[in-house]
N, C-alpha and C positions, 0 to 999 in steps of 0.2 A: 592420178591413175596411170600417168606415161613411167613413173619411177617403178622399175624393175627389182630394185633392192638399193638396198642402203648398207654400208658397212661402218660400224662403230668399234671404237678399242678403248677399253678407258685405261689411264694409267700405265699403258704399257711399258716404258722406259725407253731408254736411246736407242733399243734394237728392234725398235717397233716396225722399222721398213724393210730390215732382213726377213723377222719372223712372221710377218702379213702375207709377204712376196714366196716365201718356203710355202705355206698353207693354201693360200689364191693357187698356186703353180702347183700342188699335187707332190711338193717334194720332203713334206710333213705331214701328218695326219692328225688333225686336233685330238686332243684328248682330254680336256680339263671341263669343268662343270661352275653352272654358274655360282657367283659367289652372293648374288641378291639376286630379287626377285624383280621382273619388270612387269607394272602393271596397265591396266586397260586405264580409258581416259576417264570413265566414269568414279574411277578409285581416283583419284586425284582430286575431283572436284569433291570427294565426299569428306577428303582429311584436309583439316585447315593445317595450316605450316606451324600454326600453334598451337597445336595438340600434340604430346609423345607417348600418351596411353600406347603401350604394348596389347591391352588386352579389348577388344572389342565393346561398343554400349551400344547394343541393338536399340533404344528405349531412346538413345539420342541418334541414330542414324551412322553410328561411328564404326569402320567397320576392323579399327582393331591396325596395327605395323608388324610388320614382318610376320614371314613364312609361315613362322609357328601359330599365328592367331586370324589371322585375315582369311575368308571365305573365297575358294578355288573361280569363285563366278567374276572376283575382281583379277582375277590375276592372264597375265599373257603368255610370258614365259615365268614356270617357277625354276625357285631354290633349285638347283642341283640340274638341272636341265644341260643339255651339252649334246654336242653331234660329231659324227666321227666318218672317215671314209673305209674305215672297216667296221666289219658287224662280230656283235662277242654274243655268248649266248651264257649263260649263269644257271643254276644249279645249285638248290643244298651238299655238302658236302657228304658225305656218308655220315648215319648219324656214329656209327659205332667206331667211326674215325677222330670223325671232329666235333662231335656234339658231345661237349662234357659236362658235367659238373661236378666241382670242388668243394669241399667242406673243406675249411680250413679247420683246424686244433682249438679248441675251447668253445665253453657252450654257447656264447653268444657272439661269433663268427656267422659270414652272412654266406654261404654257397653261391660263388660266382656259375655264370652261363657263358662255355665260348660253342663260339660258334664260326663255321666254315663258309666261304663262297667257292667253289667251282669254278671260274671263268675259264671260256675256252674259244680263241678263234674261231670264227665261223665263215669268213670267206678267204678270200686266197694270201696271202702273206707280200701283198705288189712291194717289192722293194724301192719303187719309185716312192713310195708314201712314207720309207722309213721305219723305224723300230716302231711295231706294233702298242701301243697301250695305252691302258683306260681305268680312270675312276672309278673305285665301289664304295657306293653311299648306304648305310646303314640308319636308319629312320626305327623311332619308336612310339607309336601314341599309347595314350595311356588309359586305363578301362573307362569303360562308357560311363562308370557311376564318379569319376575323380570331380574333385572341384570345379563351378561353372566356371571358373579361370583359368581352368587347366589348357594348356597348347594343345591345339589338333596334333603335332607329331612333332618332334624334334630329332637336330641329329645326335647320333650316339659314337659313331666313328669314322672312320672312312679309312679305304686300305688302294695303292695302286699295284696290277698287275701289267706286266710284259711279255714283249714276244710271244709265244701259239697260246700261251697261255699259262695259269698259274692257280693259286690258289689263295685268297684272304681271307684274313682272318680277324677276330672281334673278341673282346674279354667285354663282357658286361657286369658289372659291380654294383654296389648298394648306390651308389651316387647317381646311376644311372635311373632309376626308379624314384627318384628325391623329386618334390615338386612343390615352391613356394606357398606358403597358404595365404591370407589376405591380411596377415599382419607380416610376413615375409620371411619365415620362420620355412625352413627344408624341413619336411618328414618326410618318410617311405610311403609310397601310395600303393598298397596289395591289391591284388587283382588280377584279371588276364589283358595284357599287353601284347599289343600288336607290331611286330617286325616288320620291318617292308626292306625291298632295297632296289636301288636306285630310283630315278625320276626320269617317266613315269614308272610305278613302280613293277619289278619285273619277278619278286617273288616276296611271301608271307609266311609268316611263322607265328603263331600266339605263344606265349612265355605267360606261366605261373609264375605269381609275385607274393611270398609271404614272411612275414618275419624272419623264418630261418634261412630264404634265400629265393635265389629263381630256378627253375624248372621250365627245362622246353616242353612244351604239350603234345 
């Protein structure tokens, strides 16, 4: 109860004391997102170290590894989680800017979906804290009816913006919508598909999924 905090770094490399000492002192501004997930102690004791199932067996107590399959009640910090000493704020782009879609030439071509992020500074620009910028994470779960194997969400992109701010950007393709069946075999899973982005997430989009392509809704 007397520890105030704890600071861990995994893997940093040799310049772990510069770039700790730049961050602690306010003369960098984090900007990066987690790359795994850290969970609570009750998930730990539920996964034997001998198990690597990906995908959850409620019927044995099991509740499934990584991001994509493991239920938000085990988790402490998730996937993508990150904290910054300036605030950004995000925004659809226009749709009749950046919300496209493409039929490519021949009948059995799949109509890709891009889509925009807005990022835009939202508090002051402290030059003490260095050139502004931050991660955009792009997340897609897949419709309520897909396989009971299916991942609660996975990522699909990720784009960085700088300085007051900018604008990212996402192509989503047939592969993106692919999802293993239980002999392990990729097909297209139609449907409506849910957007998210960043963690926690800070906006939503539903995407039509069918044969001839995606469509934003």
């Amino acid at each position: 109860s007397a520890v105030r905090s704890i600071l861990w770094m995994g893997y940093p490399g040799q310049a772990a004391g510069t770039a700790m000492a730049r961050m602690l002192f306010g003369v960098d501004s984090p900007s990066g997102k987690l790359t795994h997930t850290f969970y609570k102690a009750k998930y730990v004791a539920s996964v034997p170290i001998t198990r690597m199932d990906m995908r959850p067996d409620p019927a044995g107590d099991y509740p499934g590894r990584t991001y994509r399959f493991v239920d938000t009640d085990f988790v402490l910090y998730p996937f993508g989680h990150g904290l910054s000493y300036h605030k950004w704020k995000v925004d659809w782009a226009k749709a009749e800017e950046e919300h496209r879609r493409r039929l490519e030439e021949g009948p059995d071509a799949f109509a890709e979906c891009s889509m925009g992020v807005k990022v835009t500074l939202s508090s002051p620009a402290n030059k003490r804290f260095g050139t502004p910028s931050t991660s955009v994470l792009l997340f897609l779960a897949p419709p309520s009816g897909a396989d009971k194997g299916a991942p609660k969400r996975m990522l699909a992109d990720f784009d960085r913006v700088s300085g007051a701010g900018g604008l990212a950007t996402f192509k989503l393709k047939r592969g993106h919508f692919e999802l293993a069946d239980a002999s392990g075999e990729f097909g297209l899973v139609e449907g409506t598909w849910k957007v998210t982005v960043n963690e926690p997430a800070e906006l939503t989009h539903d995407i039509t999924v069918t044969s001839s392509g995606c469509k934003l809704a």
